[in-house]
Structure formats: structure tokens, C-alpha cells
C-alpha positions as CSV (number, residue, x, y, z in Angstrom):
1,X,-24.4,136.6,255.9
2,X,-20.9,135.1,255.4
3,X,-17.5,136.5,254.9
4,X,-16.5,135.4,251.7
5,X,-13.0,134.2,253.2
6,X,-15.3,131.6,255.6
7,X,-17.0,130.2,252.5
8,X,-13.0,129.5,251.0
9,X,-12.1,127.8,254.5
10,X,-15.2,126.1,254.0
11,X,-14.7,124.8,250.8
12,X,-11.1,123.6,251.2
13,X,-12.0,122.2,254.1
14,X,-14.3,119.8,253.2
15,X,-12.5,119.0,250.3
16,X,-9.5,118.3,252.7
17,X,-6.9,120.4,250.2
18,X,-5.6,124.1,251.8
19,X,-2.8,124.1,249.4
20,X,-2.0,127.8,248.1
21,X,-3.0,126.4,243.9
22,X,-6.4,124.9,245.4
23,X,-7.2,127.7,247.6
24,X,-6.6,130.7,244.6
25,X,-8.9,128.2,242.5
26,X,-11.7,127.7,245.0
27,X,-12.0,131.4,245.1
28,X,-12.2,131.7,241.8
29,X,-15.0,129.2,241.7
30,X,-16.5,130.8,244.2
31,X,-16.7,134.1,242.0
32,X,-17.8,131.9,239.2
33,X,-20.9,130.2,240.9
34,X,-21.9,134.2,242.3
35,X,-22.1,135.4,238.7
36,X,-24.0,132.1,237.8
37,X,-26.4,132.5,240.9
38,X,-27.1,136.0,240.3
39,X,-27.7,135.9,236.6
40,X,-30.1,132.8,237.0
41,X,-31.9,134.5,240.2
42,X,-33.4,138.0,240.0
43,X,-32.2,139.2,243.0
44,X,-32.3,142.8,244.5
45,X,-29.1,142.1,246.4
46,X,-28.0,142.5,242.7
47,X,-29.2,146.0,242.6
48,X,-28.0,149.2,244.0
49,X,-28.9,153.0,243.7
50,X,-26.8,156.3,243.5
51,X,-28.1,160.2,243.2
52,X,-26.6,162.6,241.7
53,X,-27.8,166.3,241.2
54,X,-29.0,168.2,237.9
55,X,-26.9,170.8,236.7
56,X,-28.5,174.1,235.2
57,X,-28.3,173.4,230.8
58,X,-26.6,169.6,231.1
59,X,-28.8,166.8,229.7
60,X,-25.9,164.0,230.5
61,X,-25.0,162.0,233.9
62,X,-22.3,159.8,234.1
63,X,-23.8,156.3,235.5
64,X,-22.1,155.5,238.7
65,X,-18.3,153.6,238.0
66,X,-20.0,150.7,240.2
67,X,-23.2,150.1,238.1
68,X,-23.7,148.0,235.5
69,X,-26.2,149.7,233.5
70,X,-29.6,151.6,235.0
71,X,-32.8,150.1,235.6
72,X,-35.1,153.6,236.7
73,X,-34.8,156.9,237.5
74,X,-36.2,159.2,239.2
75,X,-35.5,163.8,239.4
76,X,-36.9,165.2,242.7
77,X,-37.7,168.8,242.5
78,X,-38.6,170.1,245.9
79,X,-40.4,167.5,246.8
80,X,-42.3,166.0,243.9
81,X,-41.2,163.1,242.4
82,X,-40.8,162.5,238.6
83,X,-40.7,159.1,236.7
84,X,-39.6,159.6,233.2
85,X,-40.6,157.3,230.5
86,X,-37.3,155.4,229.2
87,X,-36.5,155.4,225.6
88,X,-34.0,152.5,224.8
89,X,-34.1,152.8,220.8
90,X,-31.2,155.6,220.1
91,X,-32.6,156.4,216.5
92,X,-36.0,157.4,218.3
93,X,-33.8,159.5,221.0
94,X,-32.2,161.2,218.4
95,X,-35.6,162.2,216.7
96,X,-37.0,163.3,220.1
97,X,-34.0,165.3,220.3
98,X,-34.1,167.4,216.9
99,X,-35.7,169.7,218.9
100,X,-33.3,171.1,222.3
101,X,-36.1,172.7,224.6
102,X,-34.9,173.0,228.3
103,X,-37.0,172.5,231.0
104,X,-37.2,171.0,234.9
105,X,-39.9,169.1,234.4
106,X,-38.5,165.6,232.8
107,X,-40.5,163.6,230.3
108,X,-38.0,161.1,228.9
109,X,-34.6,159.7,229.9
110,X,-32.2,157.8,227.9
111,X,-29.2,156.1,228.9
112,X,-26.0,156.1,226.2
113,X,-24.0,153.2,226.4
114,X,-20.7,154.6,224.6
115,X,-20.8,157.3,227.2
116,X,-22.1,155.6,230.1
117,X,-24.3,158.7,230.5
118,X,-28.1,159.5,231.7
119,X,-29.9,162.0,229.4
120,X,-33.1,163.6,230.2
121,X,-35.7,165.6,227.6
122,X,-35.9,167.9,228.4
123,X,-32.4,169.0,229.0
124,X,-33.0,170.5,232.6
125,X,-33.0,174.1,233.5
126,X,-32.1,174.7,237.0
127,X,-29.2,173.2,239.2
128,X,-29.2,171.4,242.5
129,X,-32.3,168.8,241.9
130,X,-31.9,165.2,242.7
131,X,-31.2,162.5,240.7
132,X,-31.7,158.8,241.7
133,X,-30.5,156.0,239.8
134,X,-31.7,152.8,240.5
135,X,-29.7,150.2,238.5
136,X,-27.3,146.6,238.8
137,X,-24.5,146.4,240.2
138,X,-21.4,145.8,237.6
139,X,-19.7,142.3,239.1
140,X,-16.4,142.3,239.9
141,X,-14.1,139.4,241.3
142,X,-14.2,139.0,245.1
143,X,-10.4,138.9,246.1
144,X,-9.8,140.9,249.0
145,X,-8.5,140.0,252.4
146,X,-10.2,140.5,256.0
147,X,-9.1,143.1,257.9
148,X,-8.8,142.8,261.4
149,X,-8.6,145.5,264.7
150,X,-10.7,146.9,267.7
151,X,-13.7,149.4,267.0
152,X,-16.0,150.7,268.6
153,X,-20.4,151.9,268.0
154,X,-22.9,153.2,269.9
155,X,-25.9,151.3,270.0
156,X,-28.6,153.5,267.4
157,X,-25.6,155.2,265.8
158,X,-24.5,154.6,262.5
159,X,-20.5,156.2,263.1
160,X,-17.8,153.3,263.8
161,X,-14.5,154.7,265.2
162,X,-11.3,152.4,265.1
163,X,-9.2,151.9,268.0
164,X,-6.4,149.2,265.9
165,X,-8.5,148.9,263.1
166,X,-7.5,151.0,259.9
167,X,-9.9,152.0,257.7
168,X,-9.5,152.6,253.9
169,X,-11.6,154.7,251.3
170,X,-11.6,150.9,249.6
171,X,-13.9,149.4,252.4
172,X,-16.9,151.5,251.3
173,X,-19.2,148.1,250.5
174,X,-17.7,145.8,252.3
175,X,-19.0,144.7,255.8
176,X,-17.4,145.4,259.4
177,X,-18.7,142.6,262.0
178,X,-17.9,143.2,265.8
179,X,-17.1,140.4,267.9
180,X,-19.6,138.4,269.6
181,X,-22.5,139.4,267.2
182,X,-24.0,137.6,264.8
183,X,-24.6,140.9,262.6
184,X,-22.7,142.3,260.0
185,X,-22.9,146.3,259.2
186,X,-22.6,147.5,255.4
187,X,-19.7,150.0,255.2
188,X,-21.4,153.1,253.5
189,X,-18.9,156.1,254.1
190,X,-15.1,156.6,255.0
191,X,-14.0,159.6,256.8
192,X,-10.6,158.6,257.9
193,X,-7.9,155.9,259.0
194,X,-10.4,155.5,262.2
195,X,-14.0,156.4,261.4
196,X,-16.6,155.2,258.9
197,X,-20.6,154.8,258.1
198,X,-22.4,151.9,258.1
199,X,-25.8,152.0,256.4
200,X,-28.3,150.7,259.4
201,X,-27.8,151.9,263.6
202,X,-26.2,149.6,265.4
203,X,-28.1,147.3,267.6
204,X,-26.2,147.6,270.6
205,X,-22.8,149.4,272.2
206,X,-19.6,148.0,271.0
207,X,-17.0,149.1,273.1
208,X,-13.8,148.4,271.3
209,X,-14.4,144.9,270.3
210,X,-12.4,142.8,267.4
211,X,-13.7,143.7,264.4
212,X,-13.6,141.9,260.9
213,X,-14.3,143.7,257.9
214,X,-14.6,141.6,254.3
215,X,-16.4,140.9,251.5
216,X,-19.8,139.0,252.0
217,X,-20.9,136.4,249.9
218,X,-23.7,138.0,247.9
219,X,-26.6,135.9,248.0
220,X,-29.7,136.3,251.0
221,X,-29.0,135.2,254.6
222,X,-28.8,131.2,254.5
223,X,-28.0,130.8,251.1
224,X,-24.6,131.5,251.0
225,X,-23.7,127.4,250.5
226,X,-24.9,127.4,247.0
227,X,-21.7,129.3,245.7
228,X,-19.9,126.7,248.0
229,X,-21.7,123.6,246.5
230,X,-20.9,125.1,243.4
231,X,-17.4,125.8,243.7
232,X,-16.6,121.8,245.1
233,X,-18.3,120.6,242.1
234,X,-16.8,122.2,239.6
235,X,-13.2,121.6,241.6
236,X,-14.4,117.6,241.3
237,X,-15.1,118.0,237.9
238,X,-11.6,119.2,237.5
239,X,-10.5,116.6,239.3
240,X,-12.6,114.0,236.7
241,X,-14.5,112.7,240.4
242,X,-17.8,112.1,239.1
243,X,-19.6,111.1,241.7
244,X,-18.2,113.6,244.4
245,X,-19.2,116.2,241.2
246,X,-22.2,115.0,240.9
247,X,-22.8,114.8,244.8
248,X,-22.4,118.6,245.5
249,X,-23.8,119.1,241.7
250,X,-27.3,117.7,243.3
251,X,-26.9,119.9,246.3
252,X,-26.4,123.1,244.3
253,X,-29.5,122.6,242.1
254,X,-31.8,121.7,245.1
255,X,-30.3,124.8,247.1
256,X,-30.9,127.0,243.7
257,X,-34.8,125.9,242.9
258,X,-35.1,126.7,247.1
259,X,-33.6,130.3,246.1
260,X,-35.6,130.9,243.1
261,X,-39.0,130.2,245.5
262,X,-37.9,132.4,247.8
263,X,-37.0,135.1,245.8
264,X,-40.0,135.3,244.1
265,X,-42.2,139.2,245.2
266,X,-45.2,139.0,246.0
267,X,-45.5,142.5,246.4
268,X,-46.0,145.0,243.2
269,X,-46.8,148.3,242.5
270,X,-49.3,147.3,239.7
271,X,-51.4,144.7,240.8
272,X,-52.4,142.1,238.4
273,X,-55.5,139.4,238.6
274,X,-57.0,137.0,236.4
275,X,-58.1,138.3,233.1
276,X,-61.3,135.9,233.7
277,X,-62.4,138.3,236.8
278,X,-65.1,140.5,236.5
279,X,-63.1,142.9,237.5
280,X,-59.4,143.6,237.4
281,X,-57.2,146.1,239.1
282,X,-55.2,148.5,238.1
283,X,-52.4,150.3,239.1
284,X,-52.9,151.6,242.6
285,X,-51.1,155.0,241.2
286,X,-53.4,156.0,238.8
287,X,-57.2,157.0,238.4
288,X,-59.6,155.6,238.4
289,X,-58.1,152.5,240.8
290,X,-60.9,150.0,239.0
291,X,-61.3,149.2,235.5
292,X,-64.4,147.5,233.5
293,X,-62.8,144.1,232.1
């Protein structure tokens, strides 16, 4: 990963220009090549998840103020797990919903743009079951500063506490990195001024090190340079250099096809094969596992 402020150092620094103009326009750049990265790439650190939990007679869930719009969900009762089938076409939500029968059990969901609302069918009966909402992430600009202190972790613990460090509500997603460690730690919870979350246990003890917490650059672990490549070749452009554009221009596109490669899953839930096989499988899920081609 890299701070988002390193990628800005990096960028005027190659282009030999740290004036305060330059430096607000390379980070806006910057944001520009992200959205242009992430909306050519399908990439799951796009993604993110949230839960809620049913409440007894509602059929509507607000979507989560940091989600673009939902991808899948899922309702948990006890501990079975239910997949409802979406319905996108409002006019055929409606129809399924001239009847109001209530019920746990969720067959459909739908989500309502106007109201940035989940609804299931049926409307659920009881309270307290879980709601997960799988969905991508709405994009916002990176702006924010680093801020800097002494914290502290125990190594397979996942509370940070400040010693100069101040924490904010605002931090939740953002990364803390402790010094002399190459990792960086996803903020996930605030509690106070001087304790927060972070999502995975922590490798090793930190015994009130410096501390950085920022904004990451968005992309997977040593591809962070595209958004820089991107960002000098547009600021060439601007500058009518074509062949320093062009330079970094090349670079971006090479770095980008290498992304899309290595992005690409080669895992699934439903297997697919060769509609030329004898044979062809089916999803792993359901039964029978095999099916006659």
C-alpha cells in the first residue's frame, strides 16, 4: 500500500514542480486516474459490505451513506443463510407487491434508488435478524492530511491506543501504519480521542511508536504507480509536453493491461467448462453437482 500523500510527493517530484497550484492539481489528478482505474478494472478493493438488522413489520433499509449502490444480500436467521433473488425492474416489484404478506423467510429483494432503500418480500416479521449488504463503494475525492503521533498494539490484538496521536470518528477507513513496519492497518472503529479498531491483529507489539494514519491509494499492493503515471501525464498534457505525455501515457497503459491480468478470479462459486465437454458442471450449491450436456 501507499499513503496517498507519498504518491503526491511522488509525482511532483519527478516532475520537479512542489508549488502549492501544481501540488492541489496533482492531487486532483491523482483522484481522477483512481476513478478511471477502478471503473476500467473490476476490483474488489472497490467493494465493501455493511449489516444491518430486520425490524419486526419494516420492508425498507437504508443503503449504507458510504455505498454506492448494492450488489447482494443476504438475511441470517439464527444461523441459516438466505439469498434472495433481486428484482431490478420497479413495475415488476410493484406487481409482486399488490399483495403485503409478512414473513421471515425472504424470497425477493429490491433496492429503490429514490430512497436509497433495501426492500425484501416478504416484508419481514420478526426483529433482530441480520442483514448483509454487499455492494460498491460510492467514490469520493481523497483530500485529507496525515496525521501523525505515538500509538501503541499488542501483537494479535486488534485495539490501538494513542499516546500523542488523536484519533477522530473521521479516521474510520483510513489506515494507521506504525513506524518501522512495512504494514498498514485499516481503521474499522473509533472509541475515543486515544483508542480505535483496525480490521486484522497486529503482527507484532508496537510500543508507542510514530504512527501515520492517511488515506491509501486504492488499487492492490504494487500497483499504486498507475494513478501516479496517470496523473504526470495528464499534468504534461496540460502542459502541451507531448512526449513527456506520451512517456508516462505508455507507462500507464502497460501498468493497466498488467492490473487487468492480475485481477482476473479464477475462483467461482459456479463453475463453468466447455460447452463441447461431455460433461459440464454445475453449481457446486445445488443438486444434483453433475449435469447431462
Amino acid at each position: 500500500m501507499k499513503l496517498f500523500s507519498v504518491s503526491v510527493t511522488d509525482c511532483t517530484t519527478r516532475i520537479n514542480d512542489a508549488a502549492t497550484a501544481t501540488t492541489t492539481l496533482i492531487k486532483a489528478l491523482l483522484n481522477e486516474g483512481i476513478r478511471f482505474v477502478t471503473d476500467t478494472c473490476d476490483l474488489e478493493y472497490g467493494r465493501t459490505e455493511a449489516t444491518d438488522t430486520t425490524v419486526a413489520s419494516q420492508q425498507g433499509y437504508l443503503l449504507p451513506v458510504n455505498m454506492l449502490r448494492p450488489n447482494s444480500v443476504m438475511l441470517t436467521i439464527s444461523s441459516t443463510k438466505y439469498n434472495p433473488v433481486e428484482i431490478s425492474d420497479k413495475s415488476e416489484w410493484e406487481s409482486i407487491n399488490s399483495t403485503s404478506p409478512k414473513g421471515d423467510t425472504p424470497l425477493y429483494w429490491f433496492y429503490d434508488q429514490e430512497e436509497r432503500k433495501i426492500e425484501f418480500y416478504p416484508t419481514p416479521t420478526s426483529a433482530g435478524n441480520t442483514i448483509t449488504i454487499r455492494g460498491f463503494k460510492k467514490r469520493y475525492e481523497i483530500t485529507a492530511a496525515d496525521t501523525t503521533g505515538t500509538a501503541s498494539v499488542t501483537s494479535g490484538a486488534r485495539a490501538v491506543t494513542s499516546g500523542t496521536l488523536t484519533f477522530t470518528s473521521a479516521m474510520i477507513g483510513q489506515y494507521i501504519q506504525f513506524a518501522n513496519t512495512d504494514f498498514f492497518y485499516e481503521i474499522t472503529a473509533f472509541t475515543s480521542a486515544n483508542a480505535v479498531t483496525i480490521r486484522e491483529n497486529a503482527l507484532k507489539t508496537i510500543a508507542a511508536s510514530s504512527s501515520t494514519v492517511g488515506e491509501v491509494i486504492p488499487l492492490p499492493d504494487g500497483h499504486e504507480k498507475i494513478v501516479m503515471y496517470y496523473a504526470i501525464a495528464q499534468y504534461y498534457a496540460i502542459k502541451e509536453n507531448a512526449e513527456m505525455k506520451n512517456f508516462y501515457w505508455n507507462l500507464f497503459l502497460e501498468d493497466l493491461e498488467i492490473l487487468k491480468t492480475r485481477n482476473v478470479k479464477t475462483s467461482k462459486a459456479i463453475l463453468r467448462q466447455s460447452p463441447y465437454k461431455a460433461t459440464k458442471i454445475g453449481n457446486v450449491n445445488n443438486y444434483p453437482l453433475l449435469e447431462a450436456a
